[in-house]
Residue, then its C-alpha position, 0 to 999 in steps of 0.5 A: x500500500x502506497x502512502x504519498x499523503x501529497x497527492x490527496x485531492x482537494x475539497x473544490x475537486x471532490x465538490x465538483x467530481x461528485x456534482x457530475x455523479x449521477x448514477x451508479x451500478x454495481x455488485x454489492x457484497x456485504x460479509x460479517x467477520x470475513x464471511x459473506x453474508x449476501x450479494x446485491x445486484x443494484x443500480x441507484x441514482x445519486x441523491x434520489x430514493x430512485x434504485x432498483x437491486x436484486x438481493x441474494x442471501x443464501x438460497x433466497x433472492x427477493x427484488x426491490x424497486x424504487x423511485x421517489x414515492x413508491x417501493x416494490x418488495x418481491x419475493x420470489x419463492x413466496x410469489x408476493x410483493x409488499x408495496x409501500x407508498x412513502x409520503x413526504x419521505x426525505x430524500x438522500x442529498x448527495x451533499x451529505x457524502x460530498x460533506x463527509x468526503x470533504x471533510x475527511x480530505x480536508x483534515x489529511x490535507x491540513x498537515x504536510x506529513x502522515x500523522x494523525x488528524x483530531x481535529x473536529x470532523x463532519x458526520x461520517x455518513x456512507x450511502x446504504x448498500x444499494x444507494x437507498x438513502x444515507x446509512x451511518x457506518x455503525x451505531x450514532x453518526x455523533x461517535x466520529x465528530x471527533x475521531x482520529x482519523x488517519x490517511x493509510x496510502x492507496x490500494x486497489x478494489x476490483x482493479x480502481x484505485x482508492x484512497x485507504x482512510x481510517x477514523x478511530x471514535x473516541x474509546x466510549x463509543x461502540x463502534x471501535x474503528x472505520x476503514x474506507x476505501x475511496x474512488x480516486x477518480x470519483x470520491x465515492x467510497x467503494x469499501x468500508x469496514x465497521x468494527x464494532x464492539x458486542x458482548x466485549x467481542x469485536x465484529x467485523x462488517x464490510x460492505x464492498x462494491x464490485x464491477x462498478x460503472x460509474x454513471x450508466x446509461x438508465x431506461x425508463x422503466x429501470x425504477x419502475x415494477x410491475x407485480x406479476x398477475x398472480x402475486x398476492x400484493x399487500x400494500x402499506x402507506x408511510x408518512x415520514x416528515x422532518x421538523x425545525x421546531x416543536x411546533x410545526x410537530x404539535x401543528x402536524x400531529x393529531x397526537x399530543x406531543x411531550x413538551x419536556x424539561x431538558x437541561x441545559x446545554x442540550x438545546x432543541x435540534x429537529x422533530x420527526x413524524x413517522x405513520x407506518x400505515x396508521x401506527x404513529x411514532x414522533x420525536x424530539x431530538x436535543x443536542x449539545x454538539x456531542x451528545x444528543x438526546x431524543x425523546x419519542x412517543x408513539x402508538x403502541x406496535x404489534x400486538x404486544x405492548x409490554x415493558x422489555x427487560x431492564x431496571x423497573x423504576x417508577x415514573x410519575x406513577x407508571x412502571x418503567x425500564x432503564x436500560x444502558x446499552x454501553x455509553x447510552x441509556x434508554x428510559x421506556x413507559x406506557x401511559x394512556x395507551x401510547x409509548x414513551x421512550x427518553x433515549x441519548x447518550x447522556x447519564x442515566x440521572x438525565x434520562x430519569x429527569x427528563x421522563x419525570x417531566x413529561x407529563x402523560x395524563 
């Protein structure tokens, strides 16, 4: 592997390159721990919800297709195709791997040598395999705003050549390391290992693309899927909408929303509203700039709606759970038939005292 940290290229050529980037094909093989767990046939639009992927896993192949408001699931050993209609849905923006591929290329190129960089980074985001929308590498996107991050040379995959870059989060977050291969000549990451933490064990995940065509001549009918006549077809609606403020979701919501007490120097950061075909779900989220806190109410899903496993406590006289999962803690409770949740990775006396003030009579 080739390390000439000289020749990185810059901001203003990756912002250019990646605006002429349109589409992509390629095969998509993600392995777990060296051993291939899937294959995927996929040809996406960059920027768009727009894909159209065929996906092996073992003995099963199932197809999916979308476009920017309609998705086909088929599965072709049960003969059926599950439909979702996606109302208001946010779409991917290219500017979200341009930022994060910026960055990165940004701080390698603030020193003339090959040591390693600490200084403040964007969120790492990589587009899901199969370009239908963006994916953090593993756990919060907020575990790499302030990684180490390190330039490892060059090396080819599938016969390209990349970029090798790895950024190490700080030692409390779950995911212990991320490496990736970025396209020399169009700064889209062909490769990335997640190494996570679980149980105290290290799993490895590698996504990978193979025979690549950048920008590839697309029919009309590439994100388009007609069910054949004797598939059972099921179809379900989701509404999914992003919100700037509180009350734009009190406004959008027949649901009456928490109104929490959140301690400073957490701040409000955005709200959500999600209706999978009629089961509604909204969220607050708070942040500091390293830590986030998200608060959820929702109605109750499936046919079971009890406590999962955990710590019982009591919160304003309802029974509920507190659980940690390594840096984080999450607090569940039901009240008036609906769900709440206080989740983040700030202490659990935080998460307990933002439950006690929300009032769910």
């Amino acid at each position: 592997m080739e390390n000439q940290q000289s020749d990185l290229p810059t901001a203003e050529g990756i912002e250019g390159t990646l605006a002429d980037l349109e589409a992509m094909n390629a095969t998509v093989v993600s392995s777990l721990n060296g051993t291939r767990i899937s294959e995927r046939q996929t040809v996406f639009e960059i920027g768009t919800q727009r894909r159209r992927s065929t996906t092996q896993t073992g003995e099963t192949e199932s197809l999916v297709v979308a476009n920017d408001s309609l998705t086909w699931r088929y599965d072709r050993a049960a003969n059926t195709v599950r439909v979702t209609r996606l109302v208001d849905g946010s779409q991917q923006s290219n500017t979200t791997i341009e930022s994060s591929v910026t960055s990165i290329f940004g701080r390698l190129n603030g020193v003339s040598d090959d040591s390693e960089q600490n200084a403040a980074l964007d969120p790492l985001i990589l587009p899901s395999a199969g370009g239908g929308g963006p994916q953090p590498f593993t756990g919060r996107v907020e575990s790499f705003e302030n990684a180490s991050l390190t330039y490892e040379g060059t090396e080819a995959v599938d016969g390209r050549e990349t970029y090798v870059v790895t950024a190490v989060p700080p030692e409390d977050a779950n995911t212990a390391s991320i490496t990736m291969w970025i396209d020399q000549e169009w700064y889209y990451p062909l490769k990335w290992n997640s190494t996570i933490v679980v149980d105290e064990e290290r799993q490895t995940v590698t996504t990978a693309y193979r025979n690549v065509t950048f920008n590839p001549a697309l029919s009309a009918d590439t994100f388009t899927f007609e069910p054949p006549a004797n598939a059972t077809v099921v179809e379900r609606t989701v509404v999914r909408r992003s919100f700037g403020t509180r009350a734009e979701l009190v406004t959008a919501s027949e649901m009456a929303i928490p109104d929490p007490n959140v301690p400073e120097p957490l701040t409000f950061d955005s709200a959500r509203y999600f209706d999978n075909n009629g089961t509604v779900r909204t969220s607050l989220q708070y942040t500091n700039g390293s830590e986030t806190l998200r608060v959820t109410k929702s109605d109750p899903w499936g046919e079971s709606t009890g406590l999962p496993e955990g710590d019982r406590i009591e919160i304003n006289d309802h029974e509920a759970v507190l659980q940690s999962f390594d840096s984080r803690t999450s607090l569940v409770w039901s009240c008036e038939g609906y769900r709440y949740t206080v989740f983040g990775d700030v202490s659990s006396e935080t998460v307990r005292a933002v439950g006690e003030s929300i009032d769910c009579g």
